[in-house]
C-alpha positions in Angstrom: -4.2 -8.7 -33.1 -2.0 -7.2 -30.0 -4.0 -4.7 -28.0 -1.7 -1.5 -27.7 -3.0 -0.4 -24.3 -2.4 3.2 -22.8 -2.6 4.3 -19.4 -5.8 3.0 -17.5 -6.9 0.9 -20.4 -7.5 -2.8 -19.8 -7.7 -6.0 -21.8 -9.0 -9.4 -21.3 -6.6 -12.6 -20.7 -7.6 -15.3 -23.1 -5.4 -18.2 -21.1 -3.8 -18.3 -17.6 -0.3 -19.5 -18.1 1.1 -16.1 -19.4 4.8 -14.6 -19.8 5.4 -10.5 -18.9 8.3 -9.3 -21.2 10.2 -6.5 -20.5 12.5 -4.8 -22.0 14.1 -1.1 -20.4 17.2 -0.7 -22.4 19.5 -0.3 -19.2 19.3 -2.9 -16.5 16.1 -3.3 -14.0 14.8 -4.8 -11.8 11.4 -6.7 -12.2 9.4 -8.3 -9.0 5.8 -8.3 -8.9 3.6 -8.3 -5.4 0.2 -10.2 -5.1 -2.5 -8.3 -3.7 -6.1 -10.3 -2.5 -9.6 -8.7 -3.3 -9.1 -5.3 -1.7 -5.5 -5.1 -3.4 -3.6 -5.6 -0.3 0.2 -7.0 -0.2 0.0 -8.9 3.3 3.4 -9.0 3.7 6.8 -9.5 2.4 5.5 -13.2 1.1 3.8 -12.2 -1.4 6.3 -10.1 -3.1 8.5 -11.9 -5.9 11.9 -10.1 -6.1 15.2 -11.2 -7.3 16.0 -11.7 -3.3 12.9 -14.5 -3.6 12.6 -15.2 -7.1 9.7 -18.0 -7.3 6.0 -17.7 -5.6 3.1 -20.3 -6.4 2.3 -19.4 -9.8 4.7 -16.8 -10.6 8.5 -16.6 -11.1 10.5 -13.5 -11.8 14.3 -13.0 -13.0 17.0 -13.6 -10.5 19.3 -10.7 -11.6 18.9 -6.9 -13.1 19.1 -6.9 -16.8 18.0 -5.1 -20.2 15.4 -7.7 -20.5 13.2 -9.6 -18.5 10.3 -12.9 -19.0 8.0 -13.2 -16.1 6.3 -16.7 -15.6 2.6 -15.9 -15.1 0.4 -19.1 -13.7 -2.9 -17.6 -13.1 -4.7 -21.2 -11.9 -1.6 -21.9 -10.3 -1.8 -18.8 -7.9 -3.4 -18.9 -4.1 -7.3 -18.7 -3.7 -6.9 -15.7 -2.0 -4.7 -13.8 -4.7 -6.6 -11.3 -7.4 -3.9 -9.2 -8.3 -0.7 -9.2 -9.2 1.5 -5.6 -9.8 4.5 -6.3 -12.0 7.6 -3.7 -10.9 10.2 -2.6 -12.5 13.1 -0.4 -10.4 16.5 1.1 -11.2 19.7 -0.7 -9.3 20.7 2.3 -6.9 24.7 2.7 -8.3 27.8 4.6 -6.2 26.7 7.6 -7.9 23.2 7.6 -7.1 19.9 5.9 -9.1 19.1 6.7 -12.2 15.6 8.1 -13.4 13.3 6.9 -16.2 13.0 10.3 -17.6 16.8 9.5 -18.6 16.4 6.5 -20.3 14.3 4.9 -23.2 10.8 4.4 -22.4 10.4 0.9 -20.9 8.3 -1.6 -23.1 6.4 -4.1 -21.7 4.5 -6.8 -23.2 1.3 -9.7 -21.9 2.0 -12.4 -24.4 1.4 -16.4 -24.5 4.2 -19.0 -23.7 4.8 -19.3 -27.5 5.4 -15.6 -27.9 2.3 -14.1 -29.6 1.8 -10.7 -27.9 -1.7 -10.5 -26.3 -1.0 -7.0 -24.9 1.8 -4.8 -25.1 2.3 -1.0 -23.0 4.7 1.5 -23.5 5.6 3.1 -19.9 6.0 6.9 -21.1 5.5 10.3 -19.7 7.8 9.4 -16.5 10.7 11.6 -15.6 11.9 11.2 -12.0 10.5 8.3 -11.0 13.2 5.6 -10.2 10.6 2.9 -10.0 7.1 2.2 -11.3 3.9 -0.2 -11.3 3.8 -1.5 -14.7 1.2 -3.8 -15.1 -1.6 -5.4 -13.3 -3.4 -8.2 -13.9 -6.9 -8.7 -12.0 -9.1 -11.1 -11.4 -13.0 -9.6 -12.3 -15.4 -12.1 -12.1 -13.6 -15.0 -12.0 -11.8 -13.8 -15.5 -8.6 -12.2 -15.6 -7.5 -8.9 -17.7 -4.5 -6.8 -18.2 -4.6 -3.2 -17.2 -1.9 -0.7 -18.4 -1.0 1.8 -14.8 2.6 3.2 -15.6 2.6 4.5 -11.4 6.2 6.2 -11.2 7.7 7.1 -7.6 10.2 9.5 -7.6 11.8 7.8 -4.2 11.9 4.9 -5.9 11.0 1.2 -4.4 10.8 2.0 -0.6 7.6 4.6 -1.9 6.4 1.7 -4.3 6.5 -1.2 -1.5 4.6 1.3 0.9 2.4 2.2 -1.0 1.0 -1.4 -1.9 0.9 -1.8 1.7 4.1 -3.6 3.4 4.9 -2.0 6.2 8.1 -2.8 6.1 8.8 -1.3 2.7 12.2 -0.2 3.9 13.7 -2.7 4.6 12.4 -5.2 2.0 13.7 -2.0 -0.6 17.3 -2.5 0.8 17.2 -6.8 0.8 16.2 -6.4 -3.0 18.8 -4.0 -4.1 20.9 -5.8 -1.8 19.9 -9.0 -4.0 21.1 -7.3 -7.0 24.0 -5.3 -6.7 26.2 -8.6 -7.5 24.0 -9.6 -10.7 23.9 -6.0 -11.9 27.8 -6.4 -13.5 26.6 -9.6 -15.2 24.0 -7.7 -17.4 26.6 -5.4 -18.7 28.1 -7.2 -21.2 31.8 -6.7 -22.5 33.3 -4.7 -25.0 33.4 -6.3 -28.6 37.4 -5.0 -28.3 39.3 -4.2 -25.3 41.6 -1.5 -28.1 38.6 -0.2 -29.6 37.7 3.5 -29.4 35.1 6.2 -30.8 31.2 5.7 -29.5 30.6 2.3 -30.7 33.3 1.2 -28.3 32.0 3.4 -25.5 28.2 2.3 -25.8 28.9 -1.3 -25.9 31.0 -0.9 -22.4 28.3 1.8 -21.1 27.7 1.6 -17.2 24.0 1.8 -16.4 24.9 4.3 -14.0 26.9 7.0 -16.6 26.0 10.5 -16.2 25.1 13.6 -18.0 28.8 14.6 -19.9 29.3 17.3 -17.8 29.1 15.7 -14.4 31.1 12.5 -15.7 34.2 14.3 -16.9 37.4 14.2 -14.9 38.9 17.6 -14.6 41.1 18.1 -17.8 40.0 14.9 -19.5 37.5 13.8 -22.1 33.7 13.4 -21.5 32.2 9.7 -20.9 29.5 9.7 -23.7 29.2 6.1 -23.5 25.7 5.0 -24.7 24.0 1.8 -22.1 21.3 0.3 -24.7 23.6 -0.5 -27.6 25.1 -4.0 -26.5 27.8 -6.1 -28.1 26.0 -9.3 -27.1 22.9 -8.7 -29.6 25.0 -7.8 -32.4 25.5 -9.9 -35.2 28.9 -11.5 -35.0 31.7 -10.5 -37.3 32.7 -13.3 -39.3 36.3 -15.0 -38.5 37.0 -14.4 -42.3 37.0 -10.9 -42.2 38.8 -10.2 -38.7 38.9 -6.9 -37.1 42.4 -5.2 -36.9 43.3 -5.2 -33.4 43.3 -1.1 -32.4 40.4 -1.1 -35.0 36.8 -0.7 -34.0 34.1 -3.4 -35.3 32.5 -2.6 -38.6 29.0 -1.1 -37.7 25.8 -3.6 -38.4 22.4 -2.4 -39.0 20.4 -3.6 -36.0 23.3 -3.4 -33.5 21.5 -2.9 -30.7 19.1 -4.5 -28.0 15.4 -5.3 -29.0 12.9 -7.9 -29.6 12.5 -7.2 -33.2 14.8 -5.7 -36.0 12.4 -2.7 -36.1 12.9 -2.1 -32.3 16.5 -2.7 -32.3 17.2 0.2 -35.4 15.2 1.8 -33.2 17.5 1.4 -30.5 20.1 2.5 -33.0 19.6 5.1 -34.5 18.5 6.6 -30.4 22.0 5.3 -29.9 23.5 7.9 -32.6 21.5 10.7 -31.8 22.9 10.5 -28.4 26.6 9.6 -29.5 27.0 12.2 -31.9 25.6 14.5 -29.0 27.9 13.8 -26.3 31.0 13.5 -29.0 30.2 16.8 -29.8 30.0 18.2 -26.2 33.6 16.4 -25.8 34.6 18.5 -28.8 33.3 21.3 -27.3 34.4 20.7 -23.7 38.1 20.1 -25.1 38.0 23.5 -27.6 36.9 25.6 -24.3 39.2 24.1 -22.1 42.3 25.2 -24.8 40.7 28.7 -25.0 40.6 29.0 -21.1 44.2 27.7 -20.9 45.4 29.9 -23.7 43.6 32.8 -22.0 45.3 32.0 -18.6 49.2 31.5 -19.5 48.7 34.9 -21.1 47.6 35.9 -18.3 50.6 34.9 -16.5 53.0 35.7 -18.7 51.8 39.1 -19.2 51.3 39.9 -15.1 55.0 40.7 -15.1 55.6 43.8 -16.7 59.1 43.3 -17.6 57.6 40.3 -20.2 55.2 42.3 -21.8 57.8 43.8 -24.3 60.9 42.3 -25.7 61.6 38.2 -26.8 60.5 37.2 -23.5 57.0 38.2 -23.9 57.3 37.0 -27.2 58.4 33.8 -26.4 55.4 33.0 -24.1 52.5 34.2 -26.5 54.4 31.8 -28.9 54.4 28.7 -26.3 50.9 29.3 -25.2 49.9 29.2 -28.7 51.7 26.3 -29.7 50.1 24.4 -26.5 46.9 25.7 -27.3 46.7 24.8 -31.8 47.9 21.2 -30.3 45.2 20.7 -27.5 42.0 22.2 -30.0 44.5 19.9 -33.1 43.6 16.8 -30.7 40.3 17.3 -29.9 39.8 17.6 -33.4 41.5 14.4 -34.4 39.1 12.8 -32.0 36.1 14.6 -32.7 36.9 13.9 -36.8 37.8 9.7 -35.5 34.2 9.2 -34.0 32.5 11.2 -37.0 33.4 8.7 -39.3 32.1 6.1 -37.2 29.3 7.3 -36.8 29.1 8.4 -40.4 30.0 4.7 -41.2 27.0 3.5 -39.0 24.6 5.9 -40.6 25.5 5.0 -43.9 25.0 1.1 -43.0 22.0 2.2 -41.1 20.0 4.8 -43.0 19.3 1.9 -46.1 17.8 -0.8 -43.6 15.5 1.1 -41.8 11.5 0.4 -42.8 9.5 3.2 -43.9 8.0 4.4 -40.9 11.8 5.6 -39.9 12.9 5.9 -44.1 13.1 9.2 -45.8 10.9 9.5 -48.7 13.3 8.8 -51.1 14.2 5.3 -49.6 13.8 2.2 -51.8 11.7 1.1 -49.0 8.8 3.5 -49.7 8.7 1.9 -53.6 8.2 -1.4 -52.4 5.0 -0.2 -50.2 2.8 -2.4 -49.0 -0.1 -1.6 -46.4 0.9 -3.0 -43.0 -1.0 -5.2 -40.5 0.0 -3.3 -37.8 1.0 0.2 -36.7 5.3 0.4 -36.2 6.6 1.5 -32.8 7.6 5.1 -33.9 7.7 7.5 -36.8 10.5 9.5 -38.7 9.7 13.3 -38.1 12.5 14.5 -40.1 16.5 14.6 -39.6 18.6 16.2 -37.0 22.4 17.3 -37.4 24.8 19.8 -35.1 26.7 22.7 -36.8 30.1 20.3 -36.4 28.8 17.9 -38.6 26.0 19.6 -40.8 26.6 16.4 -43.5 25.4 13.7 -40.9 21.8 13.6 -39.9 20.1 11.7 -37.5 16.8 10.6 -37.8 14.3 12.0 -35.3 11.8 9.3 -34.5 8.5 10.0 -32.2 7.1 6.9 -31.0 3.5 6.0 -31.7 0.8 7.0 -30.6 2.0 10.6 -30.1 2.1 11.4 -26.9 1.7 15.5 -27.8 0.9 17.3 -30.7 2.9 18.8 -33.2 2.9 22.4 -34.4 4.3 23.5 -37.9 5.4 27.4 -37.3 4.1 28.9 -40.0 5.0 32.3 -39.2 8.4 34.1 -41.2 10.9 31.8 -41.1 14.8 32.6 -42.7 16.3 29.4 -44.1 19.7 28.2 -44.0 21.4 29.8 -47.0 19.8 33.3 -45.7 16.8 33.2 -48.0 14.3 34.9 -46.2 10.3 33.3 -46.5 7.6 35.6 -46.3 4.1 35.4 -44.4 2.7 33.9 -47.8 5.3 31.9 -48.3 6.2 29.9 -45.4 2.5 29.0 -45.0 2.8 27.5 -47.9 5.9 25.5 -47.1 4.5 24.5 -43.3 1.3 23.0 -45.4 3.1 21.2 -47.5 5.3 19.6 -44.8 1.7 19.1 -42.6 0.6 17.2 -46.0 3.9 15.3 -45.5 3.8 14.2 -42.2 -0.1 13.0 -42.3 0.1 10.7 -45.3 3.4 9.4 -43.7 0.8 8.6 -40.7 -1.7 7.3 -42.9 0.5 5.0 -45.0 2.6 2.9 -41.8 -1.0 2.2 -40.2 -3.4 -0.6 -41.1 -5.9 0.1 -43.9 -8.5 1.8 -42.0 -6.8 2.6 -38.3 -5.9 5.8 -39.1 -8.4 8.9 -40.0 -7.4 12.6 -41.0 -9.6 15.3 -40.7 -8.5 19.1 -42.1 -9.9 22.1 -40.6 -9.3 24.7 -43.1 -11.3 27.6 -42.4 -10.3 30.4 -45.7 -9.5 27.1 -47.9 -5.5 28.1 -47.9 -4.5 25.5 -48.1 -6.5 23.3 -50.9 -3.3 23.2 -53.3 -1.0 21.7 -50.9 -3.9 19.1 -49.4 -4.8 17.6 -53.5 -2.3 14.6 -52.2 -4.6 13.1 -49.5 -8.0 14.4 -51.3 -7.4 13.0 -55.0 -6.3 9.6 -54.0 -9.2 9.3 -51.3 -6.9 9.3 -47.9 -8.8 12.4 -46.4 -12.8 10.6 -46.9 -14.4 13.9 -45.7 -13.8 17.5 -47.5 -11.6 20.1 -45.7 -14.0 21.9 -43.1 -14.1 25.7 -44.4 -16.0 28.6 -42.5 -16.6 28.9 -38.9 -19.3 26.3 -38.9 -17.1 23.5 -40.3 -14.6 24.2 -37.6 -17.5 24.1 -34.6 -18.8 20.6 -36.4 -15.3 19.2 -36.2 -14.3 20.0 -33.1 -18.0 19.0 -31.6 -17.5 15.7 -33.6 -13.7 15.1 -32.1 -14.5 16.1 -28.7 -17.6 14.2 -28.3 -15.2 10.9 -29.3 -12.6 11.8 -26.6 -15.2 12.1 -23.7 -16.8 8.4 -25.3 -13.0 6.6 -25.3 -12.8 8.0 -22.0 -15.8 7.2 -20.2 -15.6 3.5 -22.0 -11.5 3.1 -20.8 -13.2 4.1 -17.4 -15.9 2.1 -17.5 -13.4 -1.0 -18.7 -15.4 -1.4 -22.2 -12.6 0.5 -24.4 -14.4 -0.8 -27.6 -17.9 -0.6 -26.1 -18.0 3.0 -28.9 -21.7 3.8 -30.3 -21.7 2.7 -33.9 -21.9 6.6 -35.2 -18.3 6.9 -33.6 -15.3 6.3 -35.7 -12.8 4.2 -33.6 -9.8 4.8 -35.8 -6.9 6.6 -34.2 -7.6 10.4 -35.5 -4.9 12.9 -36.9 -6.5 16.9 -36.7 -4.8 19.2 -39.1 -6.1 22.8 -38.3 -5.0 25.3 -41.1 -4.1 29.1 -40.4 -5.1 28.8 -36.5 -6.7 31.0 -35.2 -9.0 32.0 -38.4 -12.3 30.7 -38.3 -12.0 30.0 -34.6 -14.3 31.5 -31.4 -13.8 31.7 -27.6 -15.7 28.0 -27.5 -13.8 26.5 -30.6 -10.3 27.5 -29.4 -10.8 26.0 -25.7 -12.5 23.0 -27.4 -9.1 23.1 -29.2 -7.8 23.0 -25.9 -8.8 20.2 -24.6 -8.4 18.0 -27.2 -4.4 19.2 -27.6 -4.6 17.9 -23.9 -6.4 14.8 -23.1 -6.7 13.6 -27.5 -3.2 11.9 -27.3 -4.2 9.8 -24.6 -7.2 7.9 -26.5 -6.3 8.6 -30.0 -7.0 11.9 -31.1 -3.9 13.8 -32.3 -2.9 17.3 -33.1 -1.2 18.6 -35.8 -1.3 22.5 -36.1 -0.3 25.0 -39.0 -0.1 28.4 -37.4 1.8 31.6 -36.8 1.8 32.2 -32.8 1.9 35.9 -33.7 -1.9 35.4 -35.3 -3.1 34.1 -32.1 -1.8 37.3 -30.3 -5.4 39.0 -29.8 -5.6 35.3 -27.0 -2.8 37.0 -25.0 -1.4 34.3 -22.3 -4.4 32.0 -22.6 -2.6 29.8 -25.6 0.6 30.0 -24.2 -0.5 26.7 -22.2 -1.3 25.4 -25.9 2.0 26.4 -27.5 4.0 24.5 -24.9 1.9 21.5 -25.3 3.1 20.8 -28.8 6.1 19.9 -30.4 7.3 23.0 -32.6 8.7 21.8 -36.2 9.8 24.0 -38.8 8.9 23.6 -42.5 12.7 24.8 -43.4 15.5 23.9 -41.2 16.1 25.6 -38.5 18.1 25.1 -35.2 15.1 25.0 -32.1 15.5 21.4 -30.6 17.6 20.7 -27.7 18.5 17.3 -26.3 18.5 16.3 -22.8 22.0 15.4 -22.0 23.9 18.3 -22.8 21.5 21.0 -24.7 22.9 20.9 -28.0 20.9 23.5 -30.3 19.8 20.6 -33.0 19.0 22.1 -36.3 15.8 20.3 -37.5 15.0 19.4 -40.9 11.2 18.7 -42.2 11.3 15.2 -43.8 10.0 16.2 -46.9 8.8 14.6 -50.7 11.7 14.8 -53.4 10.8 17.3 -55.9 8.7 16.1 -59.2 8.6 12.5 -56.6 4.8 10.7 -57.0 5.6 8.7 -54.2 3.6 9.8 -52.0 0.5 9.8 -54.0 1.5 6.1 -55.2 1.4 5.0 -51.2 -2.0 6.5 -50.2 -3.7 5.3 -53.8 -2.6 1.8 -52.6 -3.6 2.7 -48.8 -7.2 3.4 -50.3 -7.9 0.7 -52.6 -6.7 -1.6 -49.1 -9.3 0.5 -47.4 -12.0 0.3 -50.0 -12.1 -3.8 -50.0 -11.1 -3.9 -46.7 -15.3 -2.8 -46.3 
């Protein structure tokens, strides 16, 4: 089974002839430095770069691209080598490097020459940092592991050389950017037609370099929302029997995008859309404000001279500027409505191939359930659309593990149509989407890898939890009172501070028997009832350091409850992800700030699906002991 490392965790190497994939979504760079017992780099030899691809025992890509294989000879290495750092760096561009923190999370696997993962590390929680230390492998006792390090520098590969040692970190930096500034245009592949427009078009022709909208767009004309992980070259071919009109953009393909796997590359995707429809819209926008500010001005103008503001003159000009101004916001529109239906076209292609993890309830692929072998790469939190086009939604997908927790604002919410949900109510509504979301969890993990635990202090929330306790998901009772919440959190807390002195210690599994070593999902009801000074900062620390080693969050609270606490939980609030049990517009994305209104991903009314999925998740369970 692959080991799914996080930060700091290692894993032993079965063989020594090895191959590091990588895959980044946008072109990088990927070296790797050998360092001798005490971990140091002894000089520009021992760094493999595109510059100098091949070293005994180790050969790395010539060129920046999407996707890299390292050649790993561990026997083959020099006597005096025990470590080798694989890098990965951004291609500095005219306009300055990129940052990770803009780009999909880079994915990096250990596997064996035949392609069976042995290891596999997502590189997330980086946000400036142009380049990073993604893996090591080290020699311990003449055995070799795999250790997960995800070190980000935010001044990129000069700071990373340095600090493994070189002194002339530099000017090596420079020689390997220098190396790949001619092989960065070969990994941007061309566009499937040089007449097609609307987002597909502009992602498959996407720059590595392209900006945020705003800082992209020539004055007066349209925004560059082109998209760099969605490429033409891993898309299925369209068939010469069904040719594409020329002026016509390709028919969208589920799975059109980069990705070792279908699941990664619908992953890809539907990423893809979320950020298309985004930066479509801000073109919209952009274009609307730029006819209002023009419209505004040549009124403006025409009205300065008093001897127009009366009369046909006058007249006249109001009449022009208005004409100019129904025509720019009438063209805006025309392109705004052009890429809608793309993208609507995509989505509808799209939304029936995805497997359940990223699938609605009421997907066909939830009634053909059956209990995985292994965890997917992310999870479908619920469905995102912008007040433009309020009939498309994107999926919003987290990727697993969760990297923070989730709170479901149970506090007075006022739904779309205007009905207005009381205290009672919404807490109702927020448990039954928190009901939603963990049997989601429980059902795309292996038969007993995932664990819920409910803390549920005044028993609120008994009707809505009957799905996980009558089929047997949740295997311990909803903790009532404020002793069941203290034995909880002890239990929870005490496993944290275990997983993290074995990760330490280099014995990640090395857990006393008495200490359940499946990933662990926390629901706390009706926060903070039930809860003392010691209960809430144990609450605390497991919102902070859980994530990292398996022990997840998911809150049901209104913040105004939690009042009495003052500023001392405003660290907790930021520290999860808010969701909403109605819709309601709170999300913003990271390109241009779009208000996203969210939408809980919730079980069709009268629907026994979900009760059908964790029945079957049981009985796997139960003979799985």
């Amino acid at each position: 089974m692959t080991a799914e490392l996080v930060r700091g965790q290692n894993h032993p190497l079965s063989q020594v002839r090895v191959e590091i994939r990588v895959s980044a979504g946008v072109p990088v760079l990927a070296g790797a430095a050998l360092g001798d017992e005490h971990g140091t780099v002894r000089g520009a030899q021992w760094v493999a770069h595109p510059g100098a691809p091949a070293l005994p025992g180790i050969e790395v890509p010539g060129q920046a691209a999407a996707e890299h294989r390292l050649a790993v000879d561990l026997a083959a290495l020099p006597e005096a080598v025990h470590r080798v750092s694989v890098l990965l760096a951004l291609p500095t561009q005219p306009g300055g490097a990129l940052r990770f923190g803009a780009v999909a999370a880079p994915r990096t696997a250990v596997t064996a020459p035949d392609g069976t993962e042995i290891a596999r590390f997502t590189l997330t929680g980086l946000d400036a940092e142009s380049a990073v230390v993604a893996l090591e492998l080290y020699r311990r006792h003449d055995a070799w592991k795999v250790r997960a390090v995800g070190q980000g520098y935010a001044q990129g590969l000069p700071a990373l050389l340095a600090d493994q040692g070189l002194p002339a970190a530099e000017e090596l930096a420079t020689a390997i950017q220098e190396a790949v500034t001619a092989s960065l245009a070969r990994a941007i592949p061309a566009p499937r037609s040089q007449d097609a427009s609307g987002p597909a078009a502009h992602r498959q022709a996407a720059s590595p370099g392209a900006q945020r909208p705003e800082d992209s767009r020539p004055a007066g004309g349209p925004i560059d929302y082109s998209h760099p992980r969605r490429r033409a070259a891993t898309a299925p071919s369209t068939s010469s029997e069904t040719p594409v009109p020329d002026g016509q953009p390709a028919p969208p393909v589920a799975g059109d995008a980069v990705g070792w796997s279908m699941e990664e590359r619908l992953y890809n995707q539907v990423w893809g859309m979320f950020e298309d429809l985004a930066r479509t819209t801000a073109a919209y926008r952009s274009a609307v404000d730029f006819a209002d500010s023009r419209l505004e001005k040549e009124l403006d103008q025409a009205l300065a001279d008093p001897r127009n503001r009366l009369g046909d003159t006058g007249e006249a000009a109001r009449e022009a500027a208005q004409a100019r101004h129904t025509q720019l916001a009438d063209q805006a529109r025309a392109a705004f409505d052009r890429d809608l239906a793309q993208l609507t076209a995509e989505s509808e292609v799209v939304e029936p191939a995805l497997p359940p993890a990223f699938a609605r309830w009421d997907n066909p692929a939830w009634h053909g359930y059956r209990v995985p072998s292994e965890p997917p790469m992310a999870l479908r939190l619920g469905d995102l659309c912008l007040p433009e086009s309020a009939l498309l939604r994107i999926p919003l997908l987290a990727r697993l593990p969760l990297e923070r927790g989730l709170w479901i604002d149970s506090g007075p919410l006022e739904g779309p149509d205007g009905t207005f949900h009381d205290s009672a109510s919404a807490r109702r509504l927020a448990m039954e989407s928190a009901v939603a979301l963990a049997a989601r969890l429980l059902a795309v993990h292996p038969a007993g890898e995932f664990a819920v635990q409910v803390v549920d202090p005044a028993g609120a929330g008994a009707e809505a939890l009957l799905p996980l306790v009558r089929t047997g998901a949740v295997t311990a009772a909803p903790a009532s009172g404020a002793a069941g919440v203290t034995e909880v959190l002890e239990r929870l807390t005490r496993r944290v501070d275990l997983t993290q002195m074995a990760v330490r210690g280099g014995a990640a599994e090395a857990l006393p028997p008495d200490v359940d070593a499946a990933q662990q999902l926390l629901i706390v009801n009706d926060f903070p009832h039930g809860f003392d000074d010691r209960a809430v900062t144990r609450l605390r620390y497991l919102a902070d350091e859980g994530p990292a080693v398996g022990v997840h969050l998911l809150m049901v609270a209104d913040r105004e409850d939690a009042e009495a606490y003052g500023p001392l939980l405003d660290p907790l609030w930021r520290s999860l992800m808010r969701l909403t049990p109605v819709p309601d517009d709170h999300l913003a994305d990271p390109w241009v700030g779009h208000a996203w209104t969210y939408e809980p991903c919730l079980v069709p009314p009268g629907s026994r699906v979900v009760e059908q999925v964790l029945t079957e998740l049981t009985e796997a369970r139960t003979k799985r002991k």
